[in-house]
C-alpha positions, 0 to 999 in steps of 0.5 A: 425261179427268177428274181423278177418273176418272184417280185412279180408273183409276191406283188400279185399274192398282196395285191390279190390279198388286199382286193379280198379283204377289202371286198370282204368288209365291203360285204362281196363275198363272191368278189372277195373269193375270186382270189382263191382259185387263182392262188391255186393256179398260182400254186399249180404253176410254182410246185411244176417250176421246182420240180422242172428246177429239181429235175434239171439240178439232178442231170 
C-alpha cells in the first residue's frame, strides 16, 4: 500500500472515530453506529490488497 493512501485511510479511521463517539454523547446510537459497517469494508478492502501484495511478492 501506498504511503498517500495509508495517511488517506488512518484520517478516515479518526475522523470516523471522532463522529461516533461524539454521536455516542449526543445520545444517537444509530448515527454513531454507522461507523462500524464501514470499517468493516475498510478491512474487506486492506485484507484483498495484502494478499494481491503477497501474491505479486511470491512471483
Amino acid at each position: 500500500m501506498n504511503r498517500y493512501l495509508s495517511i488517506f485511510l488512518l484520517v478516515f479511521l479518526v475522523a470516523g472515530l471522532v463522529y461516533s463517539t461524539y454521536s455516542f454523547s449526543r445520545g444517537r446510537f444509530m448515527e454513531g453506529m454507522v461507523i462500524f459497517p464501514l470499517l468493516a469494508g475498510l478491512y474487506i478492502f486492506i485484507m484483498a490488497w495484502q494478499k494481491k501484495q503477497n501474491s505479486e511478492d511470491k512471483d
